[in-house]
GUDRENDO-54830 format. One record per residue (C-alpha): residue number from 1; residue in three letters; x, z, y. Coordinates in nm, 4 decimals, decimal comma, padded with zeros to 6 digits. Layout:
! residues N
SITE   nr  rest        xx        zz        yy
SITE  NUM   ALA         X         Z         Y
...
END
This chain:
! residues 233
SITE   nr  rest        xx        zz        yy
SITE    1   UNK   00,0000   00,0000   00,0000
SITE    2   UNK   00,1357  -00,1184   00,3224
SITE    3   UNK   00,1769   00,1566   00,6487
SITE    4   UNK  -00,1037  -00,0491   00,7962
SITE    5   UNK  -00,3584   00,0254   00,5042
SITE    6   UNK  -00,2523   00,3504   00,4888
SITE    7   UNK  -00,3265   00,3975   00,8337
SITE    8   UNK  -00,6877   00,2382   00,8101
SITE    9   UNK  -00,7797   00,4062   00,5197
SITE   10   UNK  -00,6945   00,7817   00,6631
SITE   11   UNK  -00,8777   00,6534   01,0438
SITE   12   UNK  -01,1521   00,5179   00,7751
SITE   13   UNK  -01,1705   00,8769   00,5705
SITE   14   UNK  -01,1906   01,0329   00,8645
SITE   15   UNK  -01,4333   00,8446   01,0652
SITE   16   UNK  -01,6890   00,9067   00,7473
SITE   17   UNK  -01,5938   01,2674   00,7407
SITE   18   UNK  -01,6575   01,2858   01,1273
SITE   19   UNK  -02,0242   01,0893   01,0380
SITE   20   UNK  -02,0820   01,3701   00,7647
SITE   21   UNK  -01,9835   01,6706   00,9579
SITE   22   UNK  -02,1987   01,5306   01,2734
SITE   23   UNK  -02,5210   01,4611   01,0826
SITE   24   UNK  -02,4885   01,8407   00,9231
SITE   25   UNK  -02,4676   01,9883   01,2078
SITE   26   UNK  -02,7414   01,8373   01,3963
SITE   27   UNK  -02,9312   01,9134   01,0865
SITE   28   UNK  -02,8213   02,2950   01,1066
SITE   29   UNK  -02,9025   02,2988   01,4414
SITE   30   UNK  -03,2320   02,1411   01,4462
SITE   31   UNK  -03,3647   02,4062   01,2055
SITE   32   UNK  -03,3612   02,1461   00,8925
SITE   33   UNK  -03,1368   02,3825   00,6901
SITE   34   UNK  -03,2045   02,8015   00,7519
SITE   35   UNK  -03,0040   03,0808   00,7891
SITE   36   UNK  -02,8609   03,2465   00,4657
SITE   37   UNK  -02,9804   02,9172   00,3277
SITE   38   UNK  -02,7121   02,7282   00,0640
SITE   39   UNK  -02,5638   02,3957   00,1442
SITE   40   UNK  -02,4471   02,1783  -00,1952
SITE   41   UNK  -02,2117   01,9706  -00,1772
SITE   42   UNK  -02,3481   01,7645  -00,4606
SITE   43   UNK  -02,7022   01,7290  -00,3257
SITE   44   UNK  -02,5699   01,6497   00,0432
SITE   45   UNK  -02,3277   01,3441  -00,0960
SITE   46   UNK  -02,6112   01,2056  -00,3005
SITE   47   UNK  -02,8767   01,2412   00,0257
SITE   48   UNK  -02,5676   01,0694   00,3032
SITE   49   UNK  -02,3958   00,7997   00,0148
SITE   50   UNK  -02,1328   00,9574   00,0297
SITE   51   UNK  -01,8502   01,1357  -00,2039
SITE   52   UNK  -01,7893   01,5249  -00,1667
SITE   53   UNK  -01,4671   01,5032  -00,0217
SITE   54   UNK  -01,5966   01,4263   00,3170
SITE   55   UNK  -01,8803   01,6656   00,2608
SITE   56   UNK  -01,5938   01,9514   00,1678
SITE   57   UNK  -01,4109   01,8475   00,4674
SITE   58   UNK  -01,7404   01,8649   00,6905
SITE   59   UNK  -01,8223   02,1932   00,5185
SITE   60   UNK  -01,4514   02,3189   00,6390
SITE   61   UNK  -01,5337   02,1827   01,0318
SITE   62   UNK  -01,8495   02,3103   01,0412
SITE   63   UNK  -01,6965   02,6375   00,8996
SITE   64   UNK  -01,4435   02,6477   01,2123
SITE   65   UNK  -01,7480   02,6475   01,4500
SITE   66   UNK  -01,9167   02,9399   01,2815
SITE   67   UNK  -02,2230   02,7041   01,1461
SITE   68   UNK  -02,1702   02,8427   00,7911
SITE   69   UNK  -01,9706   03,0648   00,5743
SITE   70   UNK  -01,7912   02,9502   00,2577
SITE   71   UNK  -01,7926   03,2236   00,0115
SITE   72   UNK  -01,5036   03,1430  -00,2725
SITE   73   UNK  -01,6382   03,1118  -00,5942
SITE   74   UNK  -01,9722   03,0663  -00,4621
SITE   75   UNK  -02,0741   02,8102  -00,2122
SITE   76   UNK  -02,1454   02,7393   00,1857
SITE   77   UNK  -02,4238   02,9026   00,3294
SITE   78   UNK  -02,5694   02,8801   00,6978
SITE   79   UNK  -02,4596   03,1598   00,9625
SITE   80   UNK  -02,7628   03,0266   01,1830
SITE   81   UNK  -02,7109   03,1083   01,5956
SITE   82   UNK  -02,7902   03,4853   01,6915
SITE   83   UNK  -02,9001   03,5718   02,0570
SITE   84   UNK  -02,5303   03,6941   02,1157
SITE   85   UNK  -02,4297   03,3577   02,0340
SITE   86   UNK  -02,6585   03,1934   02,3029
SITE   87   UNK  -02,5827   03,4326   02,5395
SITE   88   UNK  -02,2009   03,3402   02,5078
SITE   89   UNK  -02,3197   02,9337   02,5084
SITE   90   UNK  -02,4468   03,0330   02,8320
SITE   91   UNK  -02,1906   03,2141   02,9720
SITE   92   UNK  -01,9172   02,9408   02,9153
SITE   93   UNK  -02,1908   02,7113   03,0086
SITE   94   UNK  -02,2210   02,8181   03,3461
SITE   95   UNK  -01,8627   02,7317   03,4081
SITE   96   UNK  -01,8115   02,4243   03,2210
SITE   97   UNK  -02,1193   02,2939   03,4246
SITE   98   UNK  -02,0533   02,4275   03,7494
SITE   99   UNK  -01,6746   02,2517   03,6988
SITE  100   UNK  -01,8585   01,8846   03,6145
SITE  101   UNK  -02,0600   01,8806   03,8851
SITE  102   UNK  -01,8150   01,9412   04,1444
SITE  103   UNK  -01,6316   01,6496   03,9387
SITE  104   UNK  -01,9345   01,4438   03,9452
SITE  105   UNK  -01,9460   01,4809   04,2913
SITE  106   UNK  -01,5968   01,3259   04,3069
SITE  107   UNK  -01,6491   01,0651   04,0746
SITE  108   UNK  -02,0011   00,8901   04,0116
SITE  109   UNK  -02,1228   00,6037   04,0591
SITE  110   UNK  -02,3706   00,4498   04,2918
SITE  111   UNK  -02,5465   00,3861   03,9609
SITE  112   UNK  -02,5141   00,7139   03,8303
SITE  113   UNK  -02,6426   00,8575   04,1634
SITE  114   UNK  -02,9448   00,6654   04,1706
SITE  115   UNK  -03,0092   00,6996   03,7960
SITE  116   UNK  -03,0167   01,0911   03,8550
SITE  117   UNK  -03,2362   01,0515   04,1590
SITE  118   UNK  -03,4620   00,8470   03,9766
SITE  119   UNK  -03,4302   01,1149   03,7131
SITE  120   UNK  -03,5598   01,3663   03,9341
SITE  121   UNK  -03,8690   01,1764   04,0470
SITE  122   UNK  -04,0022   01,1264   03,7454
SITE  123   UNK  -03,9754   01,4451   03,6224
SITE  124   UNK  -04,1438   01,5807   03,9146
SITE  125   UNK  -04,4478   01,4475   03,7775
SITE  126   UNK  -04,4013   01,4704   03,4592
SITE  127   UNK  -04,3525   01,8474   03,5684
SITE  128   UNK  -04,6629   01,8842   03,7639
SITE  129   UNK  -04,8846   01,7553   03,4874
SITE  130   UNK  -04,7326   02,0105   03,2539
SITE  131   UNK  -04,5512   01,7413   03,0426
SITE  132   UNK  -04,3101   01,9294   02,8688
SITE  133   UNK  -04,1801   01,6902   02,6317
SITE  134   UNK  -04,1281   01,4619   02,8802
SITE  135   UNK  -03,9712   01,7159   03,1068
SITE  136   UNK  -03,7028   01,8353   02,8034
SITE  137   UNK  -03,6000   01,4457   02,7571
SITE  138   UNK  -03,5650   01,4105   03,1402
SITE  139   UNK  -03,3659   01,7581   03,1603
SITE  140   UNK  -03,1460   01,6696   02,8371
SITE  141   UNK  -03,0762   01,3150   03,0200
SITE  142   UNK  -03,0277   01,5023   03,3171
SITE  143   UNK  -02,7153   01,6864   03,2670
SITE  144   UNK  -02,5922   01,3414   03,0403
SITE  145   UNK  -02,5978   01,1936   03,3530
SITE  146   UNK  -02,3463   01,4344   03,5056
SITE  147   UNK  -02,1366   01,4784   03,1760
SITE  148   UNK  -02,0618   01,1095   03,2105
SITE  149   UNK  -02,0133   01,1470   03,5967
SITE  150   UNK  -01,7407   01,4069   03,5950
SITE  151   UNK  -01,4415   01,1202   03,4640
SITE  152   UNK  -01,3450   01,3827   03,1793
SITE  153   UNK  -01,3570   01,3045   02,7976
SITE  154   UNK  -01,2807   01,6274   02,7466
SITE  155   UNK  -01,5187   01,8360   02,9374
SITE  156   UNK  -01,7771   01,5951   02,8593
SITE  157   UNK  -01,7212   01,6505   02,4326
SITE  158   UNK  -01,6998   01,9976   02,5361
SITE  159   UNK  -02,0658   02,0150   02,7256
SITE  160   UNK  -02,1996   01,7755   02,4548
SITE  161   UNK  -02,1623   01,9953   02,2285
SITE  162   UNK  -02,2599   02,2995   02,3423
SITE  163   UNK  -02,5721   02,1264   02,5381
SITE  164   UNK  -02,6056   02,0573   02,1286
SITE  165   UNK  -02,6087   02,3826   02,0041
SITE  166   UNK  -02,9028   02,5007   02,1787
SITE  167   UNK  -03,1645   02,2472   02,2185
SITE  168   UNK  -03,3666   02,3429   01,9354
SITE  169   UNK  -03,4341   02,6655   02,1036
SITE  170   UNK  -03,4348   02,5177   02,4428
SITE  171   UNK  -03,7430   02,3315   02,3249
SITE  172   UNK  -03,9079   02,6098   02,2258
SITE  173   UNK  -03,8503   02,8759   02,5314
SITE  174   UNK  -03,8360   02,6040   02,8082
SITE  175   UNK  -04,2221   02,5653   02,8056
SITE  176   UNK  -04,3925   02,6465   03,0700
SITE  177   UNK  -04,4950   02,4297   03,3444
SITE  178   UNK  -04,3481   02,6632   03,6133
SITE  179   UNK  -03,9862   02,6700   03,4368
SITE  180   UNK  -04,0372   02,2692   03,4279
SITE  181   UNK  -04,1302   02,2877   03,8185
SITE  182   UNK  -03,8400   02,5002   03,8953
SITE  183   UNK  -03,5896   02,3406   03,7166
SITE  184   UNK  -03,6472   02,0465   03,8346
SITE  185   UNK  -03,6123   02,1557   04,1993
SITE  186   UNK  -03,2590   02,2722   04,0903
SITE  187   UNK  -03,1635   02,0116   03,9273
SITE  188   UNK  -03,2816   01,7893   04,2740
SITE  189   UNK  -03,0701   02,0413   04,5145
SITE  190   UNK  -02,7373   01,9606   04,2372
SITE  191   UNK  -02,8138   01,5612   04,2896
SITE  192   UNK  -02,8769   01,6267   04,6617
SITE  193   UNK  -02,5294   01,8656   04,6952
SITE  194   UNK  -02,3977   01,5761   04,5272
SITE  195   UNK  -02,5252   01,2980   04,6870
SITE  196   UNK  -02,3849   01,4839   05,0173
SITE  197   UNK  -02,0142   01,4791   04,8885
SITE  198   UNK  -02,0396   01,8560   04,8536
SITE  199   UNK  -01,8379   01,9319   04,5413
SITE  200   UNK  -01,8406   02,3546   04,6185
SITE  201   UNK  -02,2299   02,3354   04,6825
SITE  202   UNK  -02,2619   02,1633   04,3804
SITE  203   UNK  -02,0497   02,3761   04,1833
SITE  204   UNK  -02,2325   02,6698   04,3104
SITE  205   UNK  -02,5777   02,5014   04,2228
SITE  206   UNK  -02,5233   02,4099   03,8671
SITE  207   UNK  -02,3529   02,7637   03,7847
SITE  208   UNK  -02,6863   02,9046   03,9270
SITE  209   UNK  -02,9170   02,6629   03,7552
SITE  210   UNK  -02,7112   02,7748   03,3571
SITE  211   UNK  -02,8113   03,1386   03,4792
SITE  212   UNK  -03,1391   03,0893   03,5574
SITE  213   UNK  -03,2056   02,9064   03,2430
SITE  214   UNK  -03,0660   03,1183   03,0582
SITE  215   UNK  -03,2726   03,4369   03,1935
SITE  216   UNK  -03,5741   03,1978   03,1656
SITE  217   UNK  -03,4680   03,2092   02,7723
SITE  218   UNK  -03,4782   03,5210   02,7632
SITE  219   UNK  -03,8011   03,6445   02,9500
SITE  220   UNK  -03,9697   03,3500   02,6993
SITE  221   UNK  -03,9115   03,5084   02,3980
SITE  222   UNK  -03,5262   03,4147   02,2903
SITE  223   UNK  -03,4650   03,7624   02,0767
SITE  224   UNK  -03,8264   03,7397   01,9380
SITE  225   UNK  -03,7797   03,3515   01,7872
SITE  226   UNK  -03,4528   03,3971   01,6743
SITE  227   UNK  -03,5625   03,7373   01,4708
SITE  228   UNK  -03,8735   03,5060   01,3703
SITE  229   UNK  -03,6562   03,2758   01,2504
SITE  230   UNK  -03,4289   03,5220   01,0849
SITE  231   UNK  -03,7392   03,6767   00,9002
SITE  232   UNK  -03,8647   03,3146   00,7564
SITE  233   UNK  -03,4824   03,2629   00,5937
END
């Protein structure tokens, strides 16, 4: 085997491990698989087409990030997120946000701009009729926007993921029509602070807007669904 097919055959291994590990842990943290519940390796290669090596390997990754726990001699079970978990999503959240937007600020696009303002108008109504599935698409697409305003690879992966790690329960604590209102109207003063070459402002804005979502979390019943969830594992 030449260096060359050496080389594409490790990018190729792990490309399809990356594909594995990716779809498991969207499935982890869209509630498909429960906490305490048992992940086979057998059962997940049949389901994806796949061999078990790059499920072991995804089991290993997803391991790293606290998803599940391998127990030698005995198999991978899920960890599931606790409210401690979310609470620490947050806090690193507020920063990592806070830092893009002041990027964003330095760095987007006339398109970007007007996609978020358009972004903004729509879910204005969308908020006002108490469209909340709307209004989590619009907010999710929202801070997209930004990630791939701020000119950083990095610190958009980073935000990715963790925007990833809590959307399930996002979904089901940011429901009410005045939370949809009200973030909104933050998420127009970080495109306006923005739009006004502001980078501090809009730094300050988005830190604020992580904290106040994150208290709205909590006042809607974060501890309660995540023991409810703990209860039906």
């Amino acid at each position: 085997m030449s260096s060359y097919d050496l080389k594409q055959e490790v990018t190729d291994k792990y490309s399809l491990r990356g594909r594995v590990f990716h779809k498991l842990r969207e499935d982890i943290l869209n509630g498909k698989y429960k906490e305490n519940e048992e992940l086979r390796e057998v059962a997940i290669g049949e389901e994806l087409g796949v061999s078990r090596t790059p499920v072991r390997e995804a089991f290993r990754q997803l391991e790293l990030e606290g998803l599940i726990q391998i127990v030698p001699n005995k198999g991978a079970y899920v960890t599931g997120i606790t409210a401690k978990d979310v609470k620490d999503i947050y806090m690193i959240r507020s920063s990592l946000e806070g830092m893009c937007a002041r990027l964003a600020t330095e760095h987007i696009t006339p398109e970007q701009l007007e996609e978020l303002e358009e972004n903004v108008y729509i879910a204005s109504f969308h908020a006002s009729k108490g469209h909340m599935e709307q209004m989590t698409e619009l907010d999710n697409r929202f801070h997209h926007i930004l990630y791939e305003a701020c000119d950083s690879k990095m610190l958009q992966n980073l935000l990715q993921d963790f925007h990833q790690y809590v959307i399930r329960i996002r979904k089901k604590t940011l429901s009410t029509k005045e939370r949809g209102i009200a973030s909104n109207e933050e998420h127009r003063q970080i495109m306006e602070a923005i739009r006004a070459g502001k980078p501090e402002e809009a730094e300050r804005l988005a830190t604020c807007h992580m904290n106040n979502a994150y208290d709205n979390m909590v006042k809607n019943g974060l501890h309660e669904l995540l023991e409810s969830e703990d209860a039906k594992a």
